[in-house]
Backbone bond lengths (Angstrom), bond angles and torsions (degrees), N, CA, C in turn:
res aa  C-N    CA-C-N  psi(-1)  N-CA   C-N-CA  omega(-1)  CA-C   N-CA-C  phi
1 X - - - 1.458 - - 1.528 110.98 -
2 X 1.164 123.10 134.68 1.434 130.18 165.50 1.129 115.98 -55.38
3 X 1.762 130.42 -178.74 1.763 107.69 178.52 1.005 82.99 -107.14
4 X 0.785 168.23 -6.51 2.083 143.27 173.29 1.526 89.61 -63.68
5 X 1.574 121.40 -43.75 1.630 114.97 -153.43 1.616 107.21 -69.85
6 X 1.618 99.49 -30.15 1.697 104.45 -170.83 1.479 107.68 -94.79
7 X 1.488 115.10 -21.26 1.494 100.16 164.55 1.677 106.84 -73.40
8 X 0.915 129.55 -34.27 1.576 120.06 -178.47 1.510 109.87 -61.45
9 X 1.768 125.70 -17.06 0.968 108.23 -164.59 1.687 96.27 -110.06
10 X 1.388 102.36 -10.47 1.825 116.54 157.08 1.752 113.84 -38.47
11 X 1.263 88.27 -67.39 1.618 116.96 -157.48 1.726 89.97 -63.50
12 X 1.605 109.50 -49.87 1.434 112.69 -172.57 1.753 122.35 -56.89
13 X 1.573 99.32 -31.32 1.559 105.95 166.98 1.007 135.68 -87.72
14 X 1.540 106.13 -4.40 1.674 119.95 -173.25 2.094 93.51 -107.07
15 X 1.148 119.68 -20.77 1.245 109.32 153.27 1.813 137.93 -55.65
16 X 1.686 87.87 -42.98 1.127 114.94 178.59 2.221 107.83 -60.40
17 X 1.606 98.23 -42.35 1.216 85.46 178.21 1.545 117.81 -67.66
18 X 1.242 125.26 -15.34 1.370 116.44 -138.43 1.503 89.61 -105.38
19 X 1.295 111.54 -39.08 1.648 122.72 157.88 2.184 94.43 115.61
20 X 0.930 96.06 22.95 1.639 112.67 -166.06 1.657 129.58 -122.79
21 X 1.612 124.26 95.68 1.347 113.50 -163.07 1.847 109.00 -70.12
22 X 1.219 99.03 95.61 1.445 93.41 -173.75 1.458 114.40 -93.69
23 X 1.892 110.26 18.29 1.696 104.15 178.47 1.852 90.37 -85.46
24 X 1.152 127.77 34.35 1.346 118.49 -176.09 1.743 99.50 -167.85
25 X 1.581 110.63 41.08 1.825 99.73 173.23 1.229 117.34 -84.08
26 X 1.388 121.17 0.06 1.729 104.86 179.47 1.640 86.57 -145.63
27 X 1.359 121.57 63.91 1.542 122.08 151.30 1.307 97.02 -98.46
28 X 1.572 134.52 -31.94 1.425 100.01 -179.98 1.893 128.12 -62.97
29 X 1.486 90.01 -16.02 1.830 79.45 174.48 1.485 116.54 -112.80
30 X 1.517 114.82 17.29 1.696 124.67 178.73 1.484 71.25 -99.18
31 X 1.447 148.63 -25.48 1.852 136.52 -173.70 1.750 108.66 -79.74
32 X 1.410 116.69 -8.54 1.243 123.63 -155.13 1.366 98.19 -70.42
33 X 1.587 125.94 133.73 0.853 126.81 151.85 1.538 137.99 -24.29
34 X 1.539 119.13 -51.39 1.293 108.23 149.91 1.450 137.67 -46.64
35 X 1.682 123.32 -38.92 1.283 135.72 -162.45 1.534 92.75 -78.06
36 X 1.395 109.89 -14.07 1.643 106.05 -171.01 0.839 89.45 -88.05
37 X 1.575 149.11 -63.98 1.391 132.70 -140.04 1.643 107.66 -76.92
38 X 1.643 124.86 -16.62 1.214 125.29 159.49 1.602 128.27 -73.69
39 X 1.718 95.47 -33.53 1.605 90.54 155.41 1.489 151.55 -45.30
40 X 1.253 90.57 -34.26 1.860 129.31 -162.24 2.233 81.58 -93.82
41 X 1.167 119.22 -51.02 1.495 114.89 157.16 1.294 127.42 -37.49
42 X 1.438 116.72 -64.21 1.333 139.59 171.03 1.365 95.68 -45.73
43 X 1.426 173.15 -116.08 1.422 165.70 -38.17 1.621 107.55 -140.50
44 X 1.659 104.24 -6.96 1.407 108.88 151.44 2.041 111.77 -80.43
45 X 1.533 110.36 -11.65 1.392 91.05 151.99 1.592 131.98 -96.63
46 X 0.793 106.24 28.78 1.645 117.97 171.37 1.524 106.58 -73.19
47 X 1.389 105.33 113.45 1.696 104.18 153.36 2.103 80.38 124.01
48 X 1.414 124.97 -14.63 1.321 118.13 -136.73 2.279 68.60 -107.63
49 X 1.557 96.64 -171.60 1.544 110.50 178.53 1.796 108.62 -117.61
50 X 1.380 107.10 26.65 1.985 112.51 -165.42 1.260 80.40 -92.76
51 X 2.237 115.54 123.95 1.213 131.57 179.20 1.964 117.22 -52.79
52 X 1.595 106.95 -13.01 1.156 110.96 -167.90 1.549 102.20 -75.79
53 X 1.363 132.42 -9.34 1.503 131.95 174.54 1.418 103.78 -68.33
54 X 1.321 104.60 -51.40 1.744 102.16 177.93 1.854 127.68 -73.91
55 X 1.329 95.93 -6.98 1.359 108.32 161.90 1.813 110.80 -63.32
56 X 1.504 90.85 -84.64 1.531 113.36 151.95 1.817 102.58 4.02
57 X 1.215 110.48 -97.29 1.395 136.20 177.84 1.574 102.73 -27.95
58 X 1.201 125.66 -70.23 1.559 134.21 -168.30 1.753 105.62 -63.76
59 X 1.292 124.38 3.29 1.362 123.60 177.11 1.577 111.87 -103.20
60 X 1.583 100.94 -6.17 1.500 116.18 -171.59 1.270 95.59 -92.17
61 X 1.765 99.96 -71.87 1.594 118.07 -147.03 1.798 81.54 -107.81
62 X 1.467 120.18 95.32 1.701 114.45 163.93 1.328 97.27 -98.50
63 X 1.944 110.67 98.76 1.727 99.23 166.89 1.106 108.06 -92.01
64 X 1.537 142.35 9.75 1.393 126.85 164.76 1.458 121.77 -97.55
65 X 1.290 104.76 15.24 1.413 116.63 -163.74 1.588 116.22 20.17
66 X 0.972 109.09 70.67 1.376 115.09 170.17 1.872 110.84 -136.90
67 X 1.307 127.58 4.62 1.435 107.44 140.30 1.472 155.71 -28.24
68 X 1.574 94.36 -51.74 1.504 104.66 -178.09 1.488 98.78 -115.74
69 X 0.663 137.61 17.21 1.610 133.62 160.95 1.630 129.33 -40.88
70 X 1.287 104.39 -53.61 1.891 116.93 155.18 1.489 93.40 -56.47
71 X 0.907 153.27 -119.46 1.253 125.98 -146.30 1.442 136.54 -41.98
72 X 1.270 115.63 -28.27 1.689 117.00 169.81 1.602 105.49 -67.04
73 X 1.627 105.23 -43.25 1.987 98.85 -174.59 1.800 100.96 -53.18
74 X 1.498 109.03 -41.64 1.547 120.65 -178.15 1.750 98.74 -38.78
75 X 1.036 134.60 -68.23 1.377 142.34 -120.67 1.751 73.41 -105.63
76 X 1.116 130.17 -63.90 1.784 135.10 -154.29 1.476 95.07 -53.38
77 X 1.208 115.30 -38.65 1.658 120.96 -179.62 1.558 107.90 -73.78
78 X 1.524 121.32 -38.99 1.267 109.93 164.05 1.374 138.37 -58.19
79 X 1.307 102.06 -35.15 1.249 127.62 168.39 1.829 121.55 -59.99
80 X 1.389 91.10 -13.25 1.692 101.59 -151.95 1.923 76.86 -101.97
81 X 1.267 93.17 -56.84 2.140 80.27 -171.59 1.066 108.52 -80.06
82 X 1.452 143.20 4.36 1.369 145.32 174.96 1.388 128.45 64.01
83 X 1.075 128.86 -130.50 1.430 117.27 -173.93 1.849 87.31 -118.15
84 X 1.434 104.67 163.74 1.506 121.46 171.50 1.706 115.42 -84.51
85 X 1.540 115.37 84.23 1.643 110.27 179.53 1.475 100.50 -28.99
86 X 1.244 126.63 -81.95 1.376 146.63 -166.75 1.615 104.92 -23.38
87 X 1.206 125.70 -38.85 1.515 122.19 167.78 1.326 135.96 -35.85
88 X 1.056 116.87 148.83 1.824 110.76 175.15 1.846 109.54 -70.26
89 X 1.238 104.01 155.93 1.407 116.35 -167.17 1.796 115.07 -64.30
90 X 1.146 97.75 -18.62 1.713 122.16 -171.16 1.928 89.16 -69.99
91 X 1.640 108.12 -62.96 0.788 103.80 178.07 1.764 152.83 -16.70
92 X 1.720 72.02 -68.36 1.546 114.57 -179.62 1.973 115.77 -66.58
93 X 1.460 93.85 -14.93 1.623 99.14 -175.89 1.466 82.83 -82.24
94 X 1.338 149.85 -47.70 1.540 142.69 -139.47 1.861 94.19 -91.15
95 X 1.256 115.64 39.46 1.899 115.76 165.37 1.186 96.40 -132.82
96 X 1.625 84.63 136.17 1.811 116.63 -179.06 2.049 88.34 -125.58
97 X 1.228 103.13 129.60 1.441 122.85 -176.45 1.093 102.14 24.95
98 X 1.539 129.09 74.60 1.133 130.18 174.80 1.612 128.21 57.78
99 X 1.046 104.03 27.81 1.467 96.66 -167.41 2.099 99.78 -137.02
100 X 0.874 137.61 117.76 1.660 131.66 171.98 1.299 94.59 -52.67
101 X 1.628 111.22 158.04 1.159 127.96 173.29 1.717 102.68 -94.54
102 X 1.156 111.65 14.11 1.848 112.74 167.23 1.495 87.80 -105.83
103 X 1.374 149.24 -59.98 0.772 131.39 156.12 1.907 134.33 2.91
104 X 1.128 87.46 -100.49 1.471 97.58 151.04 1.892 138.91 -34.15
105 X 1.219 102.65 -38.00 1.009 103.37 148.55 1.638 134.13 -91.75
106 X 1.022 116.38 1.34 1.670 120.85 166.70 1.653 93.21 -92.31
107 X 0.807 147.40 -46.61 2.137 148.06 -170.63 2.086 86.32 -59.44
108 X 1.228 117.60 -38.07 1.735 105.17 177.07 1.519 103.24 -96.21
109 X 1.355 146.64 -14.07 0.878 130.31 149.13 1.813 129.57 -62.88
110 X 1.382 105.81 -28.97 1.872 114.62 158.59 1.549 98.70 -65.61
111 X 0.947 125.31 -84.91 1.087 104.07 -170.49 2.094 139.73 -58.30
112 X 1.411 100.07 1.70 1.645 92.28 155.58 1.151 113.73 -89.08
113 X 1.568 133.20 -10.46 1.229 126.93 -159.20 1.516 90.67 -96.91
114 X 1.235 127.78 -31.54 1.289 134.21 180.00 1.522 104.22 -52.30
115 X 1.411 103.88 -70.45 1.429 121.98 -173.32 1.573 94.60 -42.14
116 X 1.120 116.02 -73.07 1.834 122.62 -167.35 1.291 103.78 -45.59
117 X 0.912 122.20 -30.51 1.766 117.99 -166.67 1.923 101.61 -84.73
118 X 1.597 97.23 -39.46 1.600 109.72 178.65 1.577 101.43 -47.83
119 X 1.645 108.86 -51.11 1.167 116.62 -167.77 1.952 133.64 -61.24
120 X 1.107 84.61 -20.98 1.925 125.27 -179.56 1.382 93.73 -90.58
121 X 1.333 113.82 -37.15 1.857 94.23 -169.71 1.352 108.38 -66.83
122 X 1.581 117.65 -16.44 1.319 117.14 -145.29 1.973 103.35 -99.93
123 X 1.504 103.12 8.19 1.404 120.95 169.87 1.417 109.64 -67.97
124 X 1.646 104.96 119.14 1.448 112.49 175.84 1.693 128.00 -79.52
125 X 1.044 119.88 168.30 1.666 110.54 -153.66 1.873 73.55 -121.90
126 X 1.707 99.07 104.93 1.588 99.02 -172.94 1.396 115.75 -78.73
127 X 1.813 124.89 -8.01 1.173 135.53 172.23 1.870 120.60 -52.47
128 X 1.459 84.37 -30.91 1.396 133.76 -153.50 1.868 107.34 -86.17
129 X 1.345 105.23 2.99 1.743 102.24 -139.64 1.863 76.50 -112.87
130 X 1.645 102.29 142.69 1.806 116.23 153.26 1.480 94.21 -127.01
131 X 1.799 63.44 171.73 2.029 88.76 -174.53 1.638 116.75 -40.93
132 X 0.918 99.20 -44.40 1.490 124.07 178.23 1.886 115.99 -48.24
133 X 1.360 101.05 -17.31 1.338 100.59 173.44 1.192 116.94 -109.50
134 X 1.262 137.05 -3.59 1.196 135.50 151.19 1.528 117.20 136.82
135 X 1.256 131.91 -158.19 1.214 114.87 174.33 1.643 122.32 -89.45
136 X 1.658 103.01 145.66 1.910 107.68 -170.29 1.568 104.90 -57.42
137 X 1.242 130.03 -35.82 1.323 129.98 155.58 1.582 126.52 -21.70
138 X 1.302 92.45 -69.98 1.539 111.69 179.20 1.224 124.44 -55.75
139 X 1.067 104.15 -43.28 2.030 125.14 -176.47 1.782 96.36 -95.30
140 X 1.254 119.48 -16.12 1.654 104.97 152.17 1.293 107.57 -72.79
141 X 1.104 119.37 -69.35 1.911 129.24 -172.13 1.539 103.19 -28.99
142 X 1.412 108.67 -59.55 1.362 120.58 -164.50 1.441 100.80 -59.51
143 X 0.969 135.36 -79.10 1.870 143.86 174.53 1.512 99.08 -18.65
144 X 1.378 116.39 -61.85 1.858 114.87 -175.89 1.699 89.16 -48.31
145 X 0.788 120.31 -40.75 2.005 109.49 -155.52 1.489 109.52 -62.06
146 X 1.597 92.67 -48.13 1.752 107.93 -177.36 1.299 104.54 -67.35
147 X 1.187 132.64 -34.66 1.521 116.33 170.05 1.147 138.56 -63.08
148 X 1.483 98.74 -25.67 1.579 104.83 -172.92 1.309 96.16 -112.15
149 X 0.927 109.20 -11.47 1.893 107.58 166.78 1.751 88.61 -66.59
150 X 1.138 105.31 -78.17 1.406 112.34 -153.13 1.493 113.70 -51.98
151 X 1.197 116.38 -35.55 2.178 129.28 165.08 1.332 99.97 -54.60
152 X 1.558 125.64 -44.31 1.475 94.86 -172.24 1.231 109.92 -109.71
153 X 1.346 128.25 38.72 1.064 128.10 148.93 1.938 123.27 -87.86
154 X 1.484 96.84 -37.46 0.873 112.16 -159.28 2.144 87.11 -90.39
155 X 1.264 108.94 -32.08 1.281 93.61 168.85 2.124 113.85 -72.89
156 X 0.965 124.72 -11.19 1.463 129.19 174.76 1.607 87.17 -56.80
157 X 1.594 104.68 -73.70 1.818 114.48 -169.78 1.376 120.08 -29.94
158 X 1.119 108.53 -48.50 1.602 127.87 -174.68 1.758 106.62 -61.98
159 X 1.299 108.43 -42.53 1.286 119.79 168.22 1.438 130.31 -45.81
160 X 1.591 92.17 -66.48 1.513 114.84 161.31 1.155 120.82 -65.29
161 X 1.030 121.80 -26.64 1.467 125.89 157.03 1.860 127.56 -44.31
162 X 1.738 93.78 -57.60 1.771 109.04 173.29 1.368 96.56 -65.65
163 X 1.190 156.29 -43.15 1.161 141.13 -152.53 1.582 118.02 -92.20
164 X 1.498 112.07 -2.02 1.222 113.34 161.49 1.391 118.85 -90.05
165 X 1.509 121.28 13.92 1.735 141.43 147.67 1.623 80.24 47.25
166 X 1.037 117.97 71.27 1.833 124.07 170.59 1.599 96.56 -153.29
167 X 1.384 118.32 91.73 1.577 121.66 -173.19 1.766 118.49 -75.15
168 X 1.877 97.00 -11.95 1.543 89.66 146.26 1.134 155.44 -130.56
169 X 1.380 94.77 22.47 1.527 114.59 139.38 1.534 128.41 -72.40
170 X 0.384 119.40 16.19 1.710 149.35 -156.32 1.410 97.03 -122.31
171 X 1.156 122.10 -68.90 1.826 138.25 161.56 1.134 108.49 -2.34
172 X 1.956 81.30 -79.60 1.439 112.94 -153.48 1.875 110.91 -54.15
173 X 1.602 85.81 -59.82 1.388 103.48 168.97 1.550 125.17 -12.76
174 X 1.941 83.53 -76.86 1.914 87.61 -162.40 1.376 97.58 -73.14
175 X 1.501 124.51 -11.06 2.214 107.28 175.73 1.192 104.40 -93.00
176 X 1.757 131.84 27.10 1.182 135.85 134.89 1.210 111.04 -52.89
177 X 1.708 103.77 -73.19 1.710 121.53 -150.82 1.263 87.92 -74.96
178 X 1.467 138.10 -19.84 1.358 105.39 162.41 1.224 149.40 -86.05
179 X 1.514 100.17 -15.70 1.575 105.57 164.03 1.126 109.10 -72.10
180 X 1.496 134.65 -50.33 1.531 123.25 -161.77 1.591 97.41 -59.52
181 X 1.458 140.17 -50.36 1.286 148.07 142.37 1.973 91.72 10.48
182 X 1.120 100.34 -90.59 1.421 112.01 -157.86 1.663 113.72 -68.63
183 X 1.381 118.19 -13.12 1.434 134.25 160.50 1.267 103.44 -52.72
184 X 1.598 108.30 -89.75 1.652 112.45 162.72 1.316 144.66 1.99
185 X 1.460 96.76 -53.51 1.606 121.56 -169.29 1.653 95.90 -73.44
186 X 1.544 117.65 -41.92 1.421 123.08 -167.24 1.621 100.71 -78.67
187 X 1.376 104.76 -50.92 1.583 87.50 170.84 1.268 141.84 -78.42
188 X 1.625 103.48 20.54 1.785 112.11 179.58 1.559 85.65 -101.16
189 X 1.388 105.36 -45.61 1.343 101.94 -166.15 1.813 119.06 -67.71
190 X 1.109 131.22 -11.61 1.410 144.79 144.53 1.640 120.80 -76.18
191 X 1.018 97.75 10.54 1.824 92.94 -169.82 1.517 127.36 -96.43
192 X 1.285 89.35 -3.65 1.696 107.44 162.93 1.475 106.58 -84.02
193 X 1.136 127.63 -10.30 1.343 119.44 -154.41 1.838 112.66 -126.61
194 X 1.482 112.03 12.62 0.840 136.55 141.17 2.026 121.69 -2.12
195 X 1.107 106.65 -65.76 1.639 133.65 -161.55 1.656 98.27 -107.46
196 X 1.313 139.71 -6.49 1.198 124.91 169.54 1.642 107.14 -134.37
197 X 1.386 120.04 175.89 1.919 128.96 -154.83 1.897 75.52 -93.14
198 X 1.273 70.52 130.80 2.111 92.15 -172.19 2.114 79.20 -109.40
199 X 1.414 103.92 -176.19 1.328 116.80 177.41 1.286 111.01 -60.02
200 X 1.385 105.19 171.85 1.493 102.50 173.63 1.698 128.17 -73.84
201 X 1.013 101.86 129.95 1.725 86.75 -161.27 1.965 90.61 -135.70
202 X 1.614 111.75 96.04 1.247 114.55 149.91 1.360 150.15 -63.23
203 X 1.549 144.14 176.31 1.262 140.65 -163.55 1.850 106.97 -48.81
204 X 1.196 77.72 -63.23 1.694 98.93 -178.19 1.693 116.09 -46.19
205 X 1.485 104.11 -39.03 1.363 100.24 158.33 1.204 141.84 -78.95
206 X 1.574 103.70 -20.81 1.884 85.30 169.64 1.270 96.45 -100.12
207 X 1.571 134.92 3.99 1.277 105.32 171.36 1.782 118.99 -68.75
208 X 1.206 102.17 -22.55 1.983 114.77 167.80 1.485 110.75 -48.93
209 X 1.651 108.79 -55.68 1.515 120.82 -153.99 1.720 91.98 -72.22
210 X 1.309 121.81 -71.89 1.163 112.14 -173.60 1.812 123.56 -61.47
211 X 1.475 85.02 -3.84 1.822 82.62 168.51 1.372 116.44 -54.06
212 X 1.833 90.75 -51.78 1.689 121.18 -176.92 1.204 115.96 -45.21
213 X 1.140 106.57 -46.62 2.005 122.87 -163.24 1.209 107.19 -99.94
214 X 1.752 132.91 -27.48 1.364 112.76 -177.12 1.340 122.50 -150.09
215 X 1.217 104.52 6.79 1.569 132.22 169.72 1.206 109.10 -107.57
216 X 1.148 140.54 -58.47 1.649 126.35 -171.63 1.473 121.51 -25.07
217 X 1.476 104.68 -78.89 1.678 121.71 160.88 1.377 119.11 -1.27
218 X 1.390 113.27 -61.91 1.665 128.63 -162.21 1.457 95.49 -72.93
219 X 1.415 107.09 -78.29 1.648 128.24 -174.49 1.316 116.21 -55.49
220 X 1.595 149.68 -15.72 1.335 145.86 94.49 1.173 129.02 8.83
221 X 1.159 111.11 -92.62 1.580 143.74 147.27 1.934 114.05 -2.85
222 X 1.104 91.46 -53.34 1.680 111.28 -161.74 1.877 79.58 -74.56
223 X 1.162 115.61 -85.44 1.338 142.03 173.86 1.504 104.83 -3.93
224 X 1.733 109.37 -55.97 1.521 112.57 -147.89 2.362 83.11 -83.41
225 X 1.268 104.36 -54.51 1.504 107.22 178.22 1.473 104.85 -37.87
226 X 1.381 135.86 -50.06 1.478 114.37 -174.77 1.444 102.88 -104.09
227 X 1.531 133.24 17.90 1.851 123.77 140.34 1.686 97.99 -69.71
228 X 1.490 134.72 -18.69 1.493 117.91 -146.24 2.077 80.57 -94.25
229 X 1.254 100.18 -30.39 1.348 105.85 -169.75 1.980 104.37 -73.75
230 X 0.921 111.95 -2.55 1.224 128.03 -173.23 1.855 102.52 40.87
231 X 1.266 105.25 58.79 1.627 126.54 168.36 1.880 101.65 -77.26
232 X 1.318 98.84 161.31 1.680 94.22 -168.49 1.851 101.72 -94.52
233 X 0.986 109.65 166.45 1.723 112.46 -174.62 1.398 130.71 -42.79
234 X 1.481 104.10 -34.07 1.609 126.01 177.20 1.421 100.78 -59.46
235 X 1.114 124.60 -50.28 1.784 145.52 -171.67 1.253 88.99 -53.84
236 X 1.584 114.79 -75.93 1.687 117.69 -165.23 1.438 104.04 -64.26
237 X 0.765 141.10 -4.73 1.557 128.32 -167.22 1.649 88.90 -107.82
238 X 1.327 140.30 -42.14 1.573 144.38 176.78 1.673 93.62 -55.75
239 X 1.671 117.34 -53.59 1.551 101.38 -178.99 1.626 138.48 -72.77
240 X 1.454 97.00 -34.66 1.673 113.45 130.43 1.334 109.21 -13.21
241 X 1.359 126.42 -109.26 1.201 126.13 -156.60 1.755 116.07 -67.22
242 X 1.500 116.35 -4.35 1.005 96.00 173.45 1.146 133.62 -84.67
243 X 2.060 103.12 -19.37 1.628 122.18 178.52 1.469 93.30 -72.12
244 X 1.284 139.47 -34.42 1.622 135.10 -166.12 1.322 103.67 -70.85
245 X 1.652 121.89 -48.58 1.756 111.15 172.87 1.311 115.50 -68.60
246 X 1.210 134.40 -40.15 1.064 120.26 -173.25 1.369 132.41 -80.24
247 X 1.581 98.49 -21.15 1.694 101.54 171.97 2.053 97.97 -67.28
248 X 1.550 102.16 -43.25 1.992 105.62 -176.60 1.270 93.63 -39.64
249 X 1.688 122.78 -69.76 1.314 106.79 -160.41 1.493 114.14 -56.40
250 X 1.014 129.67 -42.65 1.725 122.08 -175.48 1.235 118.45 -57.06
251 X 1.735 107.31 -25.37 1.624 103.67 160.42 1.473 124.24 -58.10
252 X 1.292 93.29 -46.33 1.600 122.98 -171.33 1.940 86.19 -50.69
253 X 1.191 131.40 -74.59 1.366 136.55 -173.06 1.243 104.06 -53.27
254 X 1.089 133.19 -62.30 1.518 130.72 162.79 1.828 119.92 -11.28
255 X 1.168 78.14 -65.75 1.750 97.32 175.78 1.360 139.59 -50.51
256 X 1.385 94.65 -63.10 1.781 106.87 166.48 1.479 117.54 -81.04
257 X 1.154 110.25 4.93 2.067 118.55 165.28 1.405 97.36 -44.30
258 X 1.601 129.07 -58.41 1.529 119.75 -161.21 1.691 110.76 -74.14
259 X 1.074 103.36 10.66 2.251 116.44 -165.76 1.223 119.66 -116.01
260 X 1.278 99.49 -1.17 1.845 116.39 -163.85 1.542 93.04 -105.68
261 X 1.607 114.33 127.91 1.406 107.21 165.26 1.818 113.61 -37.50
262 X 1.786 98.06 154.33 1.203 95.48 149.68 1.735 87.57 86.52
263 X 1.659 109.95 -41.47 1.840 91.95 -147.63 2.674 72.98 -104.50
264 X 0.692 67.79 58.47 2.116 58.71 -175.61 1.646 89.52 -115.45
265 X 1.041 127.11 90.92 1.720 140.79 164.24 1.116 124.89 -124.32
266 X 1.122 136.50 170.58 1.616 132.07 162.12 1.914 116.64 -74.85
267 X 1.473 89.78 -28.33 1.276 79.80 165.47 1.622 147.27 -78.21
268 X 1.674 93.77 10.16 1.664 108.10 -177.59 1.746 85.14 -125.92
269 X 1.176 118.01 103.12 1.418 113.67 178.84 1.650 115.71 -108.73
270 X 0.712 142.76 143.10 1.545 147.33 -167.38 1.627 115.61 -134.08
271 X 1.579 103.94 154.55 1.798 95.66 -176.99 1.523 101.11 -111.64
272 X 1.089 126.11 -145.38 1.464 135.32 -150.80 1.579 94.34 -125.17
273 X 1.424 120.68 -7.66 1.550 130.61 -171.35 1.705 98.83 -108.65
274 X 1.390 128.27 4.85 1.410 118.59 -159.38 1.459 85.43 -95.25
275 X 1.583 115.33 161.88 1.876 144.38 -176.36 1.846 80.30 -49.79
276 X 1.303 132.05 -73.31 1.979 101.88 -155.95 1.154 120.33 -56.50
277 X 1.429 111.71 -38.09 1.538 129.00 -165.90 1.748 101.75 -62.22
278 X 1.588 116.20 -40.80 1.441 120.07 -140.08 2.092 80.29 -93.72
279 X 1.544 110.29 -39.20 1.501 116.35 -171.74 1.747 99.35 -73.84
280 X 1.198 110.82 -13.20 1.764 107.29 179.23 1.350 104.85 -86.24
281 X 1.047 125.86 -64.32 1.394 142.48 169.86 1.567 107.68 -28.48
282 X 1.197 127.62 -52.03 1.726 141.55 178.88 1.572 99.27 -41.66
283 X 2.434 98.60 -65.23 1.198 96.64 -160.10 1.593 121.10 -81.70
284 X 1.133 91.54 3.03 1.926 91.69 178.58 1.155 119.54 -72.73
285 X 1.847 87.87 -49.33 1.917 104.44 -133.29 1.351 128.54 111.50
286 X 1.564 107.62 107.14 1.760 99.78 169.84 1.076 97.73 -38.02
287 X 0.898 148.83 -138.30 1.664 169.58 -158.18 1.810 108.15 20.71
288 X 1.603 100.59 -48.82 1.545 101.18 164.60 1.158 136.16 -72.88
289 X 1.548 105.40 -28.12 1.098 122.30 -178.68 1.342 109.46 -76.17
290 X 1.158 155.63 -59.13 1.165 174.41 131.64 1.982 96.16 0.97
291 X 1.067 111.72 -64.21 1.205 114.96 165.81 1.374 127.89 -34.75
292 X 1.010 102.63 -52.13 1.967 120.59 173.07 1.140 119.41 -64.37
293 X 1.672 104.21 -42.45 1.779 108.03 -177.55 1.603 99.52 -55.33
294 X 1.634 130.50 -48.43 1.221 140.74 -168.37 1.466 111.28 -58.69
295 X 1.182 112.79 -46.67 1.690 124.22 -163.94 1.554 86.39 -72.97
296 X 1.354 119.13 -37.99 2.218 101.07 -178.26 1.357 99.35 -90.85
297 X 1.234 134.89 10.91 1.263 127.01 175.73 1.849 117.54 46.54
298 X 0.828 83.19 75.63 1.806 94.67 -168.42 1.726 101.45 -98.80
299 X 1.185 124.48 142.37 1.385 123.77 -167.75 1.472 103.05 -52.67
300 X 1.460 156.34 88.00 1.354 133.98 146.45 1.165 126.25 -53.64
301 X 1.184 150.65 141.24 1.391 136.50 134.83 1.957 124.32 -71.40
């Protein structure tokens, strides 16, 4: 099997445990009447180069199946600590294969917030814009879409959020959306700087930044599903850290895609802040490191 074929058949058995089609947990509110009438908006960017078309696209056609994944890890972890004996009996009637149906509904609340945030990333930095990207029109139009795409998604979450009447999950929640919030902000704000030696930035530091930007979400997430289960702190703090490694490692894979024979293209592009660059840099030495970038003559600014 190829790996697209065996992660699909990953994803397909880990559905199977959870008892839940999660290649489809937030089509009921990408179906929402509102999201339509912005859709039917959106198709005046057709033909244009604004990254939000290919967003668009990846909600249709996900061939890496990695969309809904934060929500299936959500539910597999529920599944994994089970239900709370200690609960009232009322409780205990609201599990379908082990899993609460608050449960379940927090794994589609990770994933709109995911999506919304996906959707915001895809806002262009118009300072930022050449001829080559198309018209200033277009890449204005396009930016309005992702915002209000991305607000009312993330306002749906918030919704779904109050209605699980759990005020600390609720907590947990919104000091998700705010760190990834503040992740974001650091990587727009470095994102020109891509192609030239930015500050010194060690292990320890991007292990923070990408906490911010692509770990929070998961490891939150994990946390708030066994507070809903009313599991004791030790529990949440074990699910905690398990959504935080495992989202790291997928960065970690993310990363070294452009380093791997075979994978060295323009189409896997990487900055000077990504896990090899930042773990090379550690083991050398600025001083060596810096040295090396020069000797391959790599574009600096």
């Amino acid at each position: 099997l190829s790996s697209a074929s065996y992660w699909s058949k990953v994803v397909s058995e880990a559905e199977k445990i959870v008892g839940y089609p999660t290649s489809f947990m937030s089509l009921r509110c990408l179906l929402s009447d509102e999201l339509s009438n912005i859709a039917m908006q959106m198709r005046k960017l057709v033909g244009t180069n604004h990254p939000l078309l290919n967003t668009a696209r990846g909600f249709v056609s996900d061939t890496r199946n990695n969309l809904q994944m934060r929500g299936l890890v959500v539910l597999l972890v529920s599944k994994a600590a089970g239900p709370n004996m200690s609960t009232e009996d009322s409780i205990q009637n609201d599990i379908v294969s082990g899993i609460y149906s608050s449960q379940r509904t927090l794994a589609e609340i990770t994933e709109l917030i995911h999506t919304a945030f996906l959707v915001h990333r895809g806002i262009v930095n118009i300072s930022e814009l050449t001829s080559s990207d198309g018209a200033l029109k277009d890449m204005q139009f396009g930016n309005k879409m992702a915002v209000l795409s991305g607000d009312f998604l993330l306002a749906n979450a918030c919704t779904s959020l109050a209605q699980l009447q759990n005020t600390k999950v609720v907590e947990i929640m919104s000091s998700a959306i705010g760190d990834v919030i503040q992740g974001i902000y650091y990587e727009n704000s470095s994102s020109g700087k891509e192609n030239i030696l930015t500050d010194d930035i060690r292990i320890s530091d991007w292990k923070e930044q990408v906490f911010q930007s692509h770990c929070v979400l998961l490891a939150k997430s994990c946390k708030a599903a066994m507070e809903l289960a009313k599991h004791a702190v030790g529990i949440q703090k074990m699910a905690f850290k398990y959504g935080k490694h495992m989202s790291m490692c997928h960065k970690l894979n993310a990363d070294i895609q452009p380093f791997i024979d075979g994978n060295s293209n323009d189409s896997l592009p990487f900055n000077l802040n990504s896990a090899p660059v930042v773990f090379h840099q550690e083991f050398v030495g600025r001083e060596v490191w810096i040295k090396q970038i020069k000797e391959f003559k790599w574009e600096i600014e």
